[in-house]
N, C-alpha and C positions, 0 to 999 in steps of 0.2 A: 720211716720209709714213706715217701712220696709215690703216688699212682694217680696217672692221669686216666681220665673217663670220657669218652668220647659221647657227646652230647646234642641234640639238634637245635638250632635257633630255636625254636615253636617250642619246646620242652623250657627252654631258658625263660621266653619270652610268658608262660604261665607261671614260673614261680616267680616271676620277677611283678606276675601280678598278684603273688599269695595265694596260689590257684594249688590245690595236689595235683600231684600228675603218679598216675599209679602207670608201671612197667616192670620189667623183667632187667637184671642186673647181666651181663656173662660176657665169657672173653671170645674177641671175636678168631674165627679158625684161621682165620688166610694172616694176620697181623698181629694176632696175640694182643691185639688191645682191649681193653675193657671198654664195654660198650655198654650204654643205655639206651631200651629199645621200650618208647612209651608205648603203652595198649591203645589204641586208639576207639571208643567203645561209643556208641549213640546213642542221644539221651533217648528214653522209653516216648513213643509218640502217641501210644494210646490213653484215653481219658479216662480217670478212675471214676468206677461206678457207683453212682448214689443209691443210697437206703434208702425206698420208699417203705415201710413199715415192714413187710415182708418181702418186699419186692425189689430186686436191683435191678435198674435199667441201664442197660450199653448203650452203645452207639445203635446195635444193628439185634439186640437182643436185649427181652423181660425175663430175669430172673427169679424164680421164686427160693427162697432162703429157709430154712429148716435145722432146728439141730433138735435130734430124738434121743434119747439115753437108749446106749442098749439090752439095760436090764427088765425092761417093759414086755409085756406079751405082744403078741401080731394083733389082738383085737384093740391093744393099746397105742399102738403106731399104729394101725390105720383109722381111729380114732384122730388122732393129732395131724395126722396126712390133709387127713379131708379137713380140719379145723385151719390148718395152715392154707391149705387151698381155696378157704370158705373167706378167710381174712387177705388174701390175694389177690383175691377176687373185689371184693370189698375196697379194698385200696386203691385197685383201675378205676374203677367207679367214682372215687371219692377226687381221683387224681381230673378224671375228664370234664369232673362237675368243676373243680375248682379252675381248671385252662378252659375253659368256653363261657365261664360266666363273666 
């Protein structure tokens, strides 16, 4: 059995470049034809943030990075709290000396 799939130039014109093209398969209501309907989806425009030791900096925001076990007491995480915030701190410091000298 033969089925034809109704397709768009621009859908053709990617695989024709070895490109995927991800969409949605289904029959159309008013013609009963099979249709392929690509997603059309934009690539991500924001810039992934670097690891400054504890610290991740964005465009528009300084992250501080932390991972606590939660089997530790409260005097034990806020121990680590302020050690993380102590080397965070440390890290700005170290980052301003290195960009201005």
């Amino acid at each position: 059995m033969k089925k034809y799939i109704i397709i768009d130039e621009e859908v053709i014109d990617r695989l024709v470049e070895g490109k995927y093209v991800e969409g949605s398969l289904h029959r159309d209501k008013w013609t009963g034809a099979i249709t392929f309907n690509a997603w059309k989806r934009k690539s991500p425009k924001n810039r992934k943030d670097k690891l400054v030791k504890k610290l991740k900096e964005s465009v528009k925001n300084i992250k501080v990075f932390g991972s606590i076990p939660k089997d530790l007491g409260t005097a034990q995480v806020m121990a680590m709290l302020d050690e993380h915030s102590h080397d965070a701190k440390d890290a700005l410091i170290d980052r301003e000396i290195i960009n201005f000298v």
